[in-house]
C-alpha positions in Angstrom: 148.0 39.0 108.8 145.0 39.6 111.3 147.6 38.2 114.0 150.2 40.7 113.4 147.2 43.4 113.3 146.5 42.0 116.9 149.7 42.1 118.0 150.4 45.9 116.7 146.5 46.9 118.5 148.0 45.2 121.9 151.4 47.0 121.6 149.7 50.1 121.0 146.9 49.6 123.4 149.6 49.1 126.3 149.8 51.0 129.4 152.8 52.5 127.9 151.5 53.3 124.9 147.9 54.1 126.3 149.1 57.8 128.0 151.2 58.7 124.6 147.2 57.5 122.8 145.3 59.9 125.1 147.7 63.0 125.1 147.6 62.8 120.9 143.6 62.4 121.7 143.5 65.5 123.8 145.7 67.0 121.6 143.3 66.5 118.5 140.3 67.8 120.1 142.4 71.0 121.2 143.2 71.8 117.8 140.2 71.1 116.8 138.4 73.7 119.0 141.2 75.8 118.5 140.5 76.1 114.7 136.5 76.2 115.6 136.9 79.5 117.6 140.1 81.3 115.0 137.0 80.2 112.2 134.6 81.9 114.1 136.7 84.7 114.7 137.7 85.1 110.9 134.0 84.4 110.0 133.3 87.6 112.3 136.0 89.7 109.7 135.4 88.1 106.4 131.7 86.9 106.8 130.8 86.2 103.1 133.2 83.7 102.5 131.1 80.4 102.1 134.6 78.0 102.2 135.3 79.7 105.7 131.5 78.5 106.4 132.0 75.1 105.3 135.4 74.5 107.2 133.2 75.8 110.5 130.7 73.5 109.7 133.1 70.6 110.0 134.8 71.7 113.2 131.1 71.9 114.9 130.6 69.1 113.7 133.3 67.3 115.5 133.1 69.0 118.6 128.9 67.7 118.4 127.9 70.8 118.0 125.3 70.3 115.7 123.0 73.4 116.3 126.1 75.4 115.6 127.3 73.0 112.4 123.2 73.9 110.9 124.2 77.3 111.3 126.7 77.4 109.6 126.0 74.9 107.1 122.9 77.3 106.2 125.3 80.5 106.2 127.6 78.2 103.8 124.6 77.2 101.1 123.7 81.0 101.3 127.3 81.3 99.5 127.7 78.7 97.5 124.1 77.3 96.6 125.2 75.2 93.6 127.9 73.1 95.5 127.0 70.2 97.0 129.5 70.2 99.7 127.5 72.5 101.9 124.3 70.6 101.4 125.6 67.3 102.6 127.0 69.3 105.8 123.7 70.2 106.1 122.2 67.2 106.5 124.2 65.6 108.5 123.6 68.1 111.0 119.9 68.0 110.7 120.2 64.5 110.6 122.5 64.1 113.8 119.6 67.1 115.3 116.6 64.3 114.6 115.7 66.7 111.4 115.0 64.0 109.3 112.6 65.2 106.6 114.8 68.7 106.4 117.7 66.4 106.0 116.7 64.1 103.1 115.6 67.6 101.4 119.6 68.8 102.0 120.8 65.6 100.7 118.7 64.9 97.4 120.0 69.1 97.1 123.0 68.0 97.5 123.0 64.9 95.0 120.9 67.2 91.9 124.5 69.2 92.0 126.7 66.4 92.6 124.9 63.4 91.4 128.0 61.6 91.2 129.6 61.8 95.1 129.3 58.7 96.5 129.5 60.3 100.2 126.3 62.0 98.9 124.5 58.4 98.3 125.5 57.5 101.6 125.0 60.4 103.3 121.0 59.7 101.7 121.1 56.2 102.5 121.9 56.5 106.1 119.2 59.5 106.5 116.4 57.2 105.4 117.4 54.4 107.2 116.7 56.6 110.2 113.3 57.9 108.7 
């Protein structure tokens, strides 16, 4: 089995292949700044819709914009302060910013309203193992 997962990570690794690999790549992070910036627009329209927040905070966050992704994780907790969602966004930006203290407090937020999220206990995990 690893041999054929071999085989298929050469055949898709070829020079061929390599060019089709980088153009889906490019592709990717073009949509993904795409649907940062029609976010930020829609934000600037309908700014007190927390979801909208939470979505941004994910595209920043992929572009490694992680001032921005604070931003509006914050703007996203001000909406919805009893989900946990925003609260773990939050602290992964403040921990990719070198937060660290401001991040365990997002995250142990985060796990008192979703004790239960395993992405929370990692999230927690990998923040102290940084501290």
């Amino acid at each position: 089995m690893l041999d054929a997962a071999v085989k298929a990570l050469s055949q898709i690794l070829s020079p061929p292949m390599r060019s089709i690999l980088w153009r889906s790549i490019g592709l990717a992070l073009v949509l993904i700044t795409v649907l940062a910036v029609g976010l930020q627009r829609l934000l600037s329209w309908f700014a007190v819709n927390g979801e909208a927040w939470l979505e941004l905070t994910w595209c920043l966050a992929e572009m490694g914009k992680w001032e921005e992704s604070e931003m509006a994780a914050r703007k996203s907790t001000e909406f919805m302060p009893n989900s946990g969602a925003p609260w773990s966004n939050l602290a992964i930006a403040l921990h990719q910013l070198g937060r660290i203290i401001e991040a365990e407090s997002a995250i142990k937020r985060a796990l008192e309203l979703e004790p239960n999220d395993p992405r929370n206990q990692a999230i927690l995990e990998q923040v102290r193992s940084t501290a």
